[in-house]
N, C-alpha and C positions, 0 to 999 in steps of 0.2 A: 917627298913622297916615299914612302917606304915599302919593301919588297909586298908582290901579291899573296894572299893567301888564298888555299884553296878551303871554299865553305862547303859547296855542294859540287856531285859531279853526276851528271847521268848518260847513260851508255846508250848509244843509237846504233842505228844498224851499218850505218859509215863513219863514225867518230863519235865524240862529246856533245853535251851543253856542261859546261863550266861555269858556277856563280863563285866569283872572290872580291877576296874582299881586301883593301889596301887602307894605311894612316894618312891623311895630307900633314903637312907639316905645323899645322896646330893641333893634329893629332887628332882629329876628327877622323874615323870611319865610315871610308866612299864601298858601293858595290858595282862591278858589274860585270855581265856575262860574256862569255865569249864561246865561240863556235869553232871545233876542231874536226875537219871532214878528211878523210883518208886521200892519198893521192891514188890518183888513177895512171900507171906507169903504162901501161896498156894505150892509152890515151894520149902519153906525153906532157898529160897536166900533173901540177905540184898539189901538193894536198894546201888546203886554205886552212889559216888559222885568225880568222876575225875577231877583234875585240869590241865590246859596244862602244860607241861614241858616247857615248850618255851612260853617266859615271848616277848611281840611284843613291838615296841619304837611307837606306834601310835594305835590310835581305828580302822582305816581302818587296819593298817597292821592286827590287831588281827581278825575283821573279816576275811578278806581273808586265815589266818590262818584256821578260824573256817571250814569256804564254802570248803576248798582241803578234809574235812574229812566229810562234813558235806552239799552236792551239794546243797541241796533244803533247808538249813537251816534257809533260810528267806522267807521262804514258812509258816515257823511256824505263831504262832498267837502272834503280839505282844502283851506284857505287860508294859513295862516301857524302857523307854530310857531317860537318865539326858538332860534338857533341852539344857545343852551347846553342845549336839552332835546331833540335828536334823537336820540343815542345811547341816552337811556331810550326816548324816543317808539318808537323802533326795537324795543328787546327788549318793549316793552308789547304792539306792533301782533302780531311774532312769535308771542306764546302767545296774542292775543287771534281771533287769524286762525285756527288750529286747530280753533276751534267755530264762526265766524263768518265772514260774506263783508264785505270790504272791498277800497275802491277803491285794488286796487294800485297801477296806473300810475299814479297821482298823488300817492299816500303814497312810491310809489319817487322820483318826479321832489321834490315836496317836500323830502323826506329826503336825497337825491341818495346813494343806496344802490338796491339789490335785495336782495327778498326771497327 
């Protein structure tokens, strides 16, 4: 398996969602997200950094993975998405935005498109 890549990353109001993407060793491209929450010192607890147990065969599937646990997660504030995944990121945001509010001006500036 080969080191992770970061494809997508979006900014919450206590940490990440994270989509990367890693080779298995026939060199097939796995996806999957993971969840980075800030620690609460105050609290005495560590910050959690969860990775999905369920590895997706596509960058959409693993969204959609992310969104069943995660409804408004592309509500968050993007930060980085790999250039080679806009034009899906684009038609995903499209139909995901229909039932949902997201942060256009910055998925437009991101994206360097309008919606």
């Amino acid at each position: 398996m080969s080191e992770m890549q970061k494809v997508l990353e979006l900014g919450t109001e206590g940490g990440t969602l994270r989509i990367s993407r890693y080779f298995d060793d026939k060199g097939h491209d796995w996806y999957v997200y993971s969840v980075s929450e800030m620690s609460y010192d105050d609290l005495d607890l560590n910050g959690i950094n969860e990775r999905s147990k369920i590895s997706s065969m596509s960058f959409p599937e693993a969204i959609f993975r992310m969104l069943k646990e995660y409804e408004n997660g592309l509500s968050y504030f993007p930060l980085f998405i790999e250039p080679e995944f806009k034009p899906v990121m684009k038609e995903i945001l499209t139909q995901y935005k229909r039932e949902n509010e997201i942060d256009t001006p910055n998925w437009e500036i991101l994206l360097n498109t309008s919606f």
